[in-house]
C-alpha positions, 0 to 999 in steps of 0.5 A, spaced: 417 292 109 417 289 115 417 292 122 421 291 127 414 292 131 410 287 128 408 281 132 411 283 137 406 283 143 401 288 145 401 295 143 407 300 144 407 308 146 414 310 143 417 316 145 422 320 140 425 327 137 421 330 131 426 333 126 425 340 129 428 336 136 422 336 140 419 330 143 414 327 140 410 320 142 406 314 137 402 308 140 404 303 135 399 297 134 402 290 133 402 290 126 406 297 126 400 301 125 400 307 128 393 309 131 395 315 136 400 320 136 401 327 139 398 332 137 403 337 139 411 337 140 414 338 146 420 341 149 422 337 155 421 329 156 416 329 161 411 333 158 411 328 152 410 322 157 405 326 161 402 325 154 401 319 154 400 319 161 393 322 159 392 318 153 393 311 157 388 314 162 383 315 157 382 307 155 378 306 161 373 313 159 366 310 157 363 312 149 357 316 149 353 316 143 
């Protein structure tokens, strides 16, 4: 089955309502994979986009091995 994210650019955060009505967030690649979500369910809205405020911050942090 085909999602309607596939092929359709760069990668996406979407927002949404778990089945318990908290807030929740994925990054979805181009070819619909998931490769990050929230670790945790919030209740109000901008804690979930503060999320993934956090997480577009952390595409510039070095790699230590």
């Amino acid at each position: 089955m085909k999602s309607d994210r596939e092929g359709s650019g760069p990668m996406k955060f979407y927002l949404y309502k778990d089945q318990a009505n908290y807030w929740r967030w994925r990054l979805v690649t181009t070819n619909g994979k998931i490769i990050a979500e929230s670790s945790e369910s919030y209740w109000n809205k901008q804690d979930a986009l503060d999320g993934i405020s956090l997480v577009k911050v952390a595409y510039n942090a070095p790699v230590y091995e």
